[in-house]
C-alpha positions as CSV (number, residue, x, y, z in Angstrom):
1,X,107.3,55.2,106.9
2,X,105.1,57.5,105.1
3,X,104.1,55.0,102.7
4,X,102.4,52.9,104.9
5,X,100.3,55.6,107.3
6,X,97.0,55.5,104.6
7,X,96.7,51.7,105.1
8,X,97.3,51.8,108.6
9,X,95.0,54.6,109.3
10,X,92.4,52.4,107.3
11,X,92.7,49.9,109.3
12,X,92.6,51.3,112.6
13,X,89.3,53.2,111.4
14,X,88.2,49.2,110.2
15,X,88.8,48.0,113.6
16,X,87.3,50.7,115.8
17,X,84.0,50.0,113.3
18,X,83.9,46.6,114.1
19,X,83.9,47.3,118.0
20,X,81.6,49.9,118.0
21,X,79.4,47.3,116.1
22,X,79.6,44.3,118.6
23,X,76.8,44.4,121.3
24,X,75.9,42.0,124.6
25,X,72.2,40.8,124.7
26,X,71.6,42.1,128.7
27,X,68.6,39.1,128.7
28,X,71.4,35.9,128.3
29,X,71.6,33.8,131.3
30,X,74.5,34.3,133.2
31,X,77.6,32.7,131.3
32,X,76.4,33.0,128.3
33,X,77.1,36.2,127.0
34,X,75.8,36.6,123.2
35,X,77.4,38.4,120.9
36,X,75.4,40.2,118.0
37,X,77.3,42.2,115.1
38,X,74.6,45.3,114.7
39,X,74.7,46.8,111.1
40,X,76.4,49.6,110.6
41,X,74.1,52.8,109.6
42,X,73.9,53.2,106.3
43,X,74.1,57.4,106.5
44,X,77.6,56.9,108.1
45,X,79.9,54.3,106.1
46,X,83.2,53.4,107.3
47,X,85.4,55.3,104.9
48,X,83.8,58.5,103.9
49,X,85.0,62.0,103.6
50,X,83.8,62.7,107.0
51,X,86.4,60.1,108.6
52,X,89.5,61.1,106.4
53,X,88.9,63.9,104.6
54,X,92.8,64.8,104.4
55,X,93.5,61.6,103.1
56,X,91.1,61.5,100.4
57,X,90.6,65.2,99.5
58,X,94.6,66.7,99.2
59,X,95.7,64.1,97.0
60,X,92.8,65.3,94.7
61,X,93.3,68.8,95.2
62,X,97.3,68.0,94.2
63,X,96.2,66.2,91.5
64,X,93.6,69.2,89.8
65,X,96.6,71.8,90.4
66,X,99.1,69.5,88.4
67,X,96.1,68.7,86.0
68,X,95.6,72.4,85.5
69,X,99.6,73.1,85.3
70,X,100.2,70.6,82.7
71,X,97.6,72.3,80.2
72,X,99.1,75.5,80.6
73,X,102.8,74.0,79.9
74,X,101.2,72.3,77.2
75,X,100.1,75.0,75.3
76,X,103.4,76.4,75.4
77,X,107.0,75.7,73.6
78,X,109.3,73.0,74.4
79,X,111.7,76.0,76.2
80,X,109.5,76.2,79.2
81,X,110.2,75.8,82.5
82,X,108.0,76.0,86.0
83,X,108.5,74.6,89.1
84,X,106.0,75.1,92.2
85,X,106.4,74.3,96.0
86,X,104.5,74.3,99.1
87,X,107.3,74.7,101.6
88,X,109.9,71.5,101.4
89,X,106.9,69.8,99.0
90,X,107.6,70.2,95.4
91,X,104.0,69.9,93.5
92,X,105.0,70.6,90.0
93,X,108.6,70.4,87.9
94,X,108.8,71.2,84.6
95,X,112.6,70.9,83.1
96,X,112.9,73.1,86.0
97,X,116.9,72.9,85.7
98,X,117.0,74.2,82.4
99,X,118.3,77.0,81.6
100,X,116.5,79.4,79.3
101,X,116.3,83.2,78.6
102,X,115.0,84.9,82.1
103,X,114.4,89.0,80.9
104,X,114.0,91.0,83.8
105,X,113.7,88.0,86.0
106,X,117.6,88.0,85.8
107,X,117.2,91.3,88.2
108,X,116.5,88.5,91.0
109,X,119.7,87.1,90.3
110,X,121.8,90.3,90.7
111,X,119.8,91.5,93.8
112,X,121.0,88.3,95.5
113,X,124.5,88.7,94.4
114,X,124.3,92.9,95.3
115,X,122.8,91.5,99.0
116,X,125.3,89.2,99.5
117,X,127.9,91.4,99.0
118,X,127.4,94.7,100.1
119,X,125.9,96.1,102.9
120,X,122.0,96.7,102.7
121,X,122.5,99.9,105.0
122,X,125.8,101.3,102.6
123,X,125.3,104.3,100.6
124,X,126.9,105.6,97.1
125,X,128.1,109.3,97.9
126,X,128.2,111.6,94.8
127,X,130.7,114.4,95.8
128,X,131.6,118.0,94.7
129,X,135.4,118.8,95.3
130,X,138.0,121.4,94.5
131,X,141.8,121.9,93.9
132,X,141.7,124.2,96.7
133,X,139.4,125.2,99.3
134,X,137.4,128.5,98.9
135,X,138.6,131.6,99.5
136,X,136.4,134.8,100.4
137,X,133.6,132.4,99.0
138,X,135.6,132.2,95.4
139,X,136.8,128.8,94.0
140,X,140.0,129.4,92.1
141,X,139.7,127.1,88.7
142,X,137.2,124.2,88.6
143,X,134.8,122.6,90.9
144,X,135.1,118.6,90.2
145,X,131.4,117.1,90.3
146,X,132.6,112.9,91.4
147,X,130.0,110.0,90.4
148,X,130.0,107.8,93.2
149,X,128.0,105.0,91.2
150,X,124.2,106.2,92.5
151,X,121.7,105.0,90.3
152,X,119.1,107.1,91.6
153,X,120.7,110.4,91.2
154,X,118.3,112.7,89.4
155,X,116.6,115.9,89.7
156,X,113.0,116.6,91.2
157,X,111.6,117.2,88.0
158,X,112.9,114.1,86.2
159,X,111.5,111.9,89.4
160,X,108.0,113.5,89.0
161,X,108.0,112.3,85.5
162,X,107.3,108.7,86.5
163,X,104.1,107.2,86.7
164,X,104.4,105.5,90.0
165,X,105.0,108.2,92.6
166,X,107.0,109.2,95.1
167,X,109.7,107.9,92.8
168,X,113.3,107.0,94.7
169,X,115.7,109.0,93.9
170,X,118.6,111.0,95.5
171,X,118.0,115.2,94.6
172,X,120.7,117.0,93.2
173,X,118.9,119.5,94.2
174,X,120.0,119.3,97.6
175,X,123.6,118.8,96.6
176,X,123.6,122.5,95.3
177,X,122.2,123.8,98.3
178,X,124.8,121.5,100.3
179,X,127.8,124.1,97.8
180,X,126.1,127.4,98.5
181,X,126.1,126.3,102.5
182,X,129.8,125.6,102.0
183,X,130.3,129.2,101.2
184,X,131.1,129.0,97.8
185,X,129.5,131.8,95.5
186,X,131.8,131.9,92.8
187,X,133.4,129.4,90.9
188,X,136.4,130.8,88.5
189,X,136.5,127.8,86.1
190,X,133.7,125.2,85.0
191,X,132.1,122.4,86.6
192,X,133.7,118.9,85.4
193,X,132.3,115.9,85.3
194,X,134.5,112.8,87.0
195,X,133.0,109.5,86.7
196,X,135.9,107.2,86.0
197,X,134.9,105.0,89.0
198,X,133.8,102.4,86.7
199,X,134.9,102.1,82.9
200,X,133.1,104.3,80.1
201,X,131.5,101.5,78.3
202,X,128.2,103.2,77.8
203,X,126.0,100.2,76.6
204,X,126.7,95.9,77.0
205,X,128.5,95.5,73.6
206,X,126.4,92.4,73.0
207,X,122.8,94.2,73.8
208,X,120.5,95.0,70.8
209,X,121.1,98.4,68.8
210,X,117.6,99.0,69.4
211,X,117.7,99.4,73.1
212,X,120.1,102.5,73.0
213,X,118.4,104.3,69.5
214,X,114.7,103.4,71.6
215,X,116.1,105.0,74.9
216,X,115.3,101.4,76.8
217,X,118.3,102.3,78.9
218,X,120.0,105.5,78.9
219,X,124.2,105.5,78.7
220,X,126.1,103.9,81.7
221,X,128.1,105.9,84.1
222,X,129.1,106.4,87.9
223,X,127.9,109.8,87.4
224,X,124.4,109.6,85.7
225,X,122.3,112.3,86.6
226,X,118.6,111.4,85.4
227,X,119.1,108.0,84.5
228,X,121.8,109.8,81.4
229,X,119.2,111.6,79.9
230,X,119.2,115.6,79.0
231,X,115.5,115.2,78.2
232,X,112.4,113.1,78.6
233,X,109.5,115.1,77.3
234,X,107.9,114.6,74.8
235,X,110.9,112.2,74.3
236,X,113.9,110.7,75.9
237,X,117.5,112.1,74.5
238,X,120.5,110.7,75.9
239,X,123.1,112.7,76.9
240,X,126.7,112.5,74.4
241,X,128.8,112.5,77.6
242,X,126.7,111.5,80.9
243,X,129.4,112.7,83.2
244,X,129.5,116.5,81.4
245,X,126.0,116.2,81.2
246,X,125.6,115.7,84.8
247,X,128.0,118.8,85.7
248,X,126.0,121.0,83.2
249,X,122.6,120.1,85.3
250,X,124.7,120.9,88.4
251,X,126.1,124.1,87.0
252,X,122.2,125.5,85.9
253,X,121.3,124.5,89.5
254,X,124.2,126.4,90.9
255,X,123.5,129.5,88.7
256,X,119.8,129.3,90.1
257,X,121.4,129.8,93.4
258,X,123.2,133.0,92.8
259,X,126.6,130.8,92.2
260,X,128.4,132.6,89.2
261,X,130.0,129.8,87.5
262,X,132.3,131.7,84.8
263,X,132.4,128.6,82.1
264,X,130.2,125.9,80.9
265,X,130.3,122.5,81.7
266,X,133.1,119.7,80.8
267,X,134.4,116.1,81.6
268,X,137.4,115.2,83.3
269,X,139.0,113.3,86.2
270,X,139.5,115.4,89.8
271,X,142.9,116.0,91.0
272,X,144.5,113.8,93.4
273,X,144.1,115.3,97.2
274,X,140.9,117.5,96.1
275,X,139.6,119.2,99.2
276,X,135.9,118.1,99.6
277,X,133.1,120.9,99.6
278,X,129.6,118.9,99.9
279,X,128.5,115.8,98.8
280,X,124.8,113.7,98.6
281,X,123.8,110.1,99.2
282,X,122.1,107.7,97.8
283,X,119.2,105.5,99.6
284,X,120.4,102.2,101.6
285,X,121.5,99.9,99.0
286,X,118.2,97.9,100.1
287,X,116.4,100.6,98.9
288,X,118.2,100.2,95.9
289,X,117.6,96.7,95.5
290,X,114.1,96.7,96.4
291,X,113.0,99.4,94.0
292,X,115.3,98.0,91.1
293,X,113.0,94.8,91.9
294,X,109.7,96.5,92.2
295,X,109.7,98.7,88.7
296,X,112.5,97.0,86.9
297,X,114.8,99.6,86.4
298,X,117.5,98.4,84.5
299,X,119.7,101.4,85.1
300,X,120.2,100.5,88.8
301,X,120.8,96.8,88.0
302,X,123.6,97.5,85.8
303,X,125.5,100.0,88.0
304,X,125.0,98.0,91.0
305,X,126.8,95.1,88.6
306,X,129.5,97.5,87.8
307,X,130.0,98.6,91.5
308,X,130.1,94.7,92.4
309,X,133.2,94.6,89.9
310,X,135.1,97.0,91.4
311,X,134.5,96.4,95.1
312,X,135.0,92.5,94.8
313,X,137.5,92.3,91.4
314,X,138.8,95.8,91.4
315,X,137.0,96.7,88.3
316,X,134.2,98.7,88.1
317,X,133.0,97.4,84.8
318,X,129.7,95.2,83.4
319,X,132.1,91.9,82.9
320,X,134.1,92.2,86.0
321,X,130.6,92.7,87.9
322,X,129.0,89.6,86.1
323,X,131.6,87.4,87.5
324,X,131.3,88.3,90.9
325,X,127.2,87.7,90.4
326,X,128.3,83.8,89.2
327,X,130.8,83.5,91.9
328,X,128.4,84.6,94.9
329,X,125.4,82.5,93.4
330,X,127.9,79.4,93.8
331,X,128.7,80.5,96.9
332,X,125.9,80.5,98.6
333,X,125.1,77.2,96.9
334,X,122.0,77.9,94.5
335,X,121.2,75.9,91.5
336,X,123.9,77.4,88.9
337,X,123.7,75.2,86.5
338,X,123.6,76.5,83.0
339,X,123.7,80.1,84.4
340,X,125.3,82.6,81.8
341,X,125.5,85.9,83.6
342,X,126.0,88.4,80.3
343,X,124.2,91.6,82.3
344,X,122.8,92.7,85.6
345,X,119.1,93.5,84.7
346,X,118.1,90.7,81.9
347,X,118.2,93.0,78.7
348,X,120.3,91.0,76.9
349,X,119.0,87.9,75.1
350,X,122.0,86.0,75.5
351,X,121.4,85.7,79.7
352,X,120.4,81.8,80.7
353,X,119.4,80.6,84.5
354,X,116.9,78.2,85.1
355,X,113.7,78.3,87.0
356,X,115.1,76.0,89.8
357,X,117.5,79.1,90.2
358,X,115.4,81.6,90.7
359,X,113.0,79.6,92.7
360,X,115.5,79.2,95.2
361,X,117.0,83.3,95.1
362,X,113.4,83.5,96.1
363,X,113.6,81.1,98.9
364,X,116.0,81.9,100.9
365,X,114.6,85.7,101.3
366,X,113.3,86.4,104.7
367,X,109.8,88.2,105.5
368,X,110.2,91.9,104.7
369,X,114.0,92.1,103.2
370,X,115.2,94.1,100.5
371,X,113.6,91.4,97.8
372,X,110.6,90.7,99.7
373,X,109.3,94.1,99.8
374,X,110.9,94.5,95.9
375,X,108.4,92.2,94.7
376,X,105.1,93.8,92.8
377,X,101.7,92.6,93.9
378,X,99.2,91.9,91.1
379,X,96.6,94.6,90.7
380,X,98.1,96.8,93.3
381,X,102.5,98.0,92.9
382,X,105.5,98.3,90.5
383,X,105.2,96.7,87.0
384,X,101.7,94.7,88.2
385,X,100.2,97.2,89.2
386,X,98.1,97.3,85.9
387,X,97.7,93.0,86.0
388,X,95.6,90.5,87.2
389,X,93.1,93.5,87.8
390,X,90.1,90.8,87.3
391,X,91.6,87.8,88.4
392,X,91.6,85.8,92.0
393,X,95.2,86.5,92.2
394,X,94.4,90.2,92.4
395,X,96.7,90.9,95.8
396,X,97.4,87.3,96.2
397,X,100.5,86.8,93.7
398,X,103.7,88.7,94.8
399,X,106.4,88.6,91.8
400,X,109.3,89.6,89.5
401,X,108.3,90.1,85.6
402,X,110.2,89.5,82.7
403,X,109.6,90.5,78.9
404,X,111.5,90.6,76.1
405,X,110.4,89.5,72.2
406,X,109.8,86.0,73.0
407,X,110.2,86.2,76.1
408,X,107.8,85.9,79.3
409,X,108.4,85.3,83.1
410,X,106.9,85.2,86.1
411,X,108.8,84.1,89.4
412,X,107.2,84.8,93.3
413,X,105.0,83.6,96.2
414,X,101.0,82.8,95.9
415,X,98.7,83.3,99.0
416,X,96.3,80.7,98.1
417,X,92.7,80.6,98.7
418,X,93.2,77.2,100.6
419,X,95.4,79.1,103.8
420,X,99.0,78.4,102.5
421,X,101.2,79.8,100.1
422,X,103.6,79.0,97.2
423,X,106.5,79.6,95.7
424,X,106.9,79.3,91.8
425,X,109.3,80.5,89.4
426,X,108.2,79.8,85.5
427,X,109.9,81.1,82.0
428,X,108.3,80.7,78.7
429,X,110.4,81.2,75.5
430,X,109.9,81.4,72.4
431,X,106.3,83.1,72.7
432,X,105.0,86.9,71.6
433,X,104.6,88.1,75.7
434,X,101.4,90.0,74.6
435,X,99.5,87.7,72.5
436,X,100.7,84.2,74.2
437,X,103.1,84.8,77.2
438,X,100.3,87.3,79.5
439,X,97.6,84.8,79.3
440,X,99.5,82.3,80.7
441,X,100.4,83.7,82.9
442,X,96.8,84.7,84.1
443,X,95.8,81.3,84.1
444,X,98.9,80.3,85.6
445,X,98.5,82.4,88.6
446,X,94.6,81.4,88.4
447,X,95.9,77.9,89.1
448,X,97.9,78.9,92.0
449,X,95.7,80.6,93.6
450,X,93.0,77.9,94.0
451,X,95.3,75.3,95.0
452,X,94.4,73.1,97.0
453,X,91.1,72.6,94.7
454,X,89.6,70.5,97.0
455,X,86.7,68.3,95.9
456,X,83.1,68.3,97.3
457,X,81.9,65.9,99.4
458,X,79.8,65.2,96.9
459,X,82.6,64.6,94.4
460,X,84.3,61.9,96.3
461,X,81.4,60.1,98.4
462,X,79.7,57.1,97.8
463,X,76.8,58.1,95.2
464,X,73.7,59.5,97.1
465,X,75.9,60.4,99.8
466,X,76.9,64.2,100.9
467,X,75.0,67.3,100.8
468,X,71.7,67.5,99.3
């Protein structure tokens, strides 16, 4: 049907100038009505932009944006992909079901999978327990601190550290206030450590050595206070043990409090039937979700992966949780193809999903959910806030990055200059991110942002006609 509306529309305008050319002479004798055919005016032709202007001037427009698309795909590897789409209207494909090398992009991925399968209002509790209860305020033996998996967990000078402020994060601060209100002042033993809610692998066997000697990522654990770091200025140091690190913090904090705690810190797994003396939350697991989005924290994407595992296969481990992440994507029937799932937050250069993927993990948000409001805007949040500070898509362009060596991608929604917006997902590898893969992707989003181009009256009239 659609193919035949410009022809028919044509026609009808062809018709309706013919009538309106035909005249009656009022001075014929009756019975003789003469027909003249007056000429039309030559400032308004038939078919000019004036009469159809959307018929003439959005195929152009289409046209410039796929024009201006193809020289930026051009000037890129043969591992490229990019798709763009104005609602159900796909405008440009490129290999958009192949799979390449995503980076951080793959955090979209694993916020789809952590949405679809756990609530976006639960919480990950972090508790302090005991053998016994306390008695006249003392603790007989140890005090068990328990990782509950929050990735956020961290102490109010380690959140002001971060450049983007107020940082999320879940105070374990308050947690020590939340002992000392449960009466306890002494503590006879240490404060141990329990984090065997997921498994002790500390880093993805298969990630680069450089990412745990470079502090990219601090060690994995349910109980990682800090993001498993004992220091960050002037430079990160990882802690040996994350979960005996995490009771030491929680001893010094006690011991600011007046708590005498009578040994230092250890590891170790709480008895069975401990009596529960405090405990802390973490934010909603949207909150989670959307700031794991927003700055790209790759600690929160890999212990939400591990909680996946055990809440869906038992197993509160990195391999357990990727499966789960490839089983819900099929679920929900997005475009798997080719998808290799190897971690949650794209640090590991053996990840592939395709841009048709996360195209659509971007399409079937909704208007202010968790990965909506996780996405950085150029110029303005999160890991844009420092891009596109001179460009038209300054405010416009709402994304997920992606970098790794030889690796860049982009994937969000455009607010174009024309009233409508886009959604695009692209991927270059292969490229140096700094000196190929961020101009790109200015000129990419430059692209998007104009569309529709639209031509000038000028530009598509007959010659001599339009604005002078």
């Amino acid at each position: 049907m659609r193919r035949h509306l410009l022809p028919a529309i044509l026609a009808v305008l062809c018709v309706s100038s013919t009538v309106a050319a035909l005249r009656v002479d009022p001075g014929a004798a009756a019975g003789e009505a003469v027909v003249e055919v007056a000429a039309a005016p030559a400032e308004a032709p038939v078919l000019t932009p004036r009469r159809v202007p959307g018929l003439l001037a959005q195929p152009v427009g289409t046209a410039r944006l796929v024009q201006a698309l193809d020289a930026i795909t051009a000037a890129t590897p043969d591992s490229t992909c990019l798709v763009v789409t104005e609602g159900a209207r796909v405008l440009y494909d490129r290999q958009a079901e192949r799979a390449l090398v995503p980076a951080s992009g793959m955090k979209l991925v694993t916020a789809t999978a952590v949405l679809a399968r756990l609530g976006p209002e639960e919480r990950l509790r972090t508790s302090v327990v005991a053998a016994r209860a306390p008695a006249g305020g003392v603790v007989e033996g140890d005090l068990w601190l328990v990782g509950g998996g929050d990735p956020v967990l961290g102490t109010a000078p380690w959140a002001a550290s971060f450049m983007r402020q107020p940082a999320l994060f879940t105070p374990l601060e308050e947690l020590a206030d939340r002992v000392v209100a449960a009466g306890v002042r002494q503590v006879g033993g240490r404060v141990v450590g329990d984090d065997s809610r997921y498994d002790a692998v500390r880093y993805v066997p298969s990630w680069p050595a450089r990412y745990a000697t470079g502090n990219e990522i601090g060690p994995m654990s349910a109980l990682a206070v800090n993001d498993g770091f004992a220091a960050w200025e002037p430079a990160h140091v990882p802690f040996d043990d994350p979960a005996a690190g995490a009771a030491g913090v929680l001893t010094d904090l006690l011991r600011q409090r007046g708590v005498v705690v009578g040994a230092d810190a250890a590891a170790g797994r709480a008895p069975a039937g401990a009596s529960a003396l405090a405990g802390v939350d973490s934010p909603p697991v949207a909150d989670l979700v959307t700031e794991m989005l927003r700055e790209s924290d790759n600690g929160t994407a890999e212990l939400l992966v591990k909680e996946l595992g055990l809440r869906v296969a038992g197993v509160g481990s990195t391999e357990a949780g990727r499966s789960v992440v490839a089983e819900t994507l099929s679920s929900l029937d997005l475009a798997t193809g080719g998808l290799v799932a190897v971690d949650g937050s794209g640090l590991d250069p053996g990840n592939r999903v395709s841009c048709q993927l996360l195209h659509d993990t971007l399409e079937v948000t909704g208007d202010g959910d968790p990965v909506d409001r996780g996405l950085a805007v150029a110029g303005a949040s999160g890991t844009l806030a420092k891009r596109f500070l001179d460009s038209p898509a300054r405010g416009l362009l709402r994304g997920k990055t992606g970098s790794l060596r030889g690796v860049a991608s982009l994937s969000g929604f455009v607010a174009t200059q024309g009233g409508t917006e886009l959604t695009f997902s692209s991927i270059f590898n292969g490229i140096d991110r700094f000196d190929e893969g961020v101009p790109l992707q200015d000129s990419l989003a430059t692209a998007l942002v104009r569309y529709p181009d639209l031509p000038t009256l000028a530009e598509i009239g007959p010659e001599g006609y339009g604005p002078d």
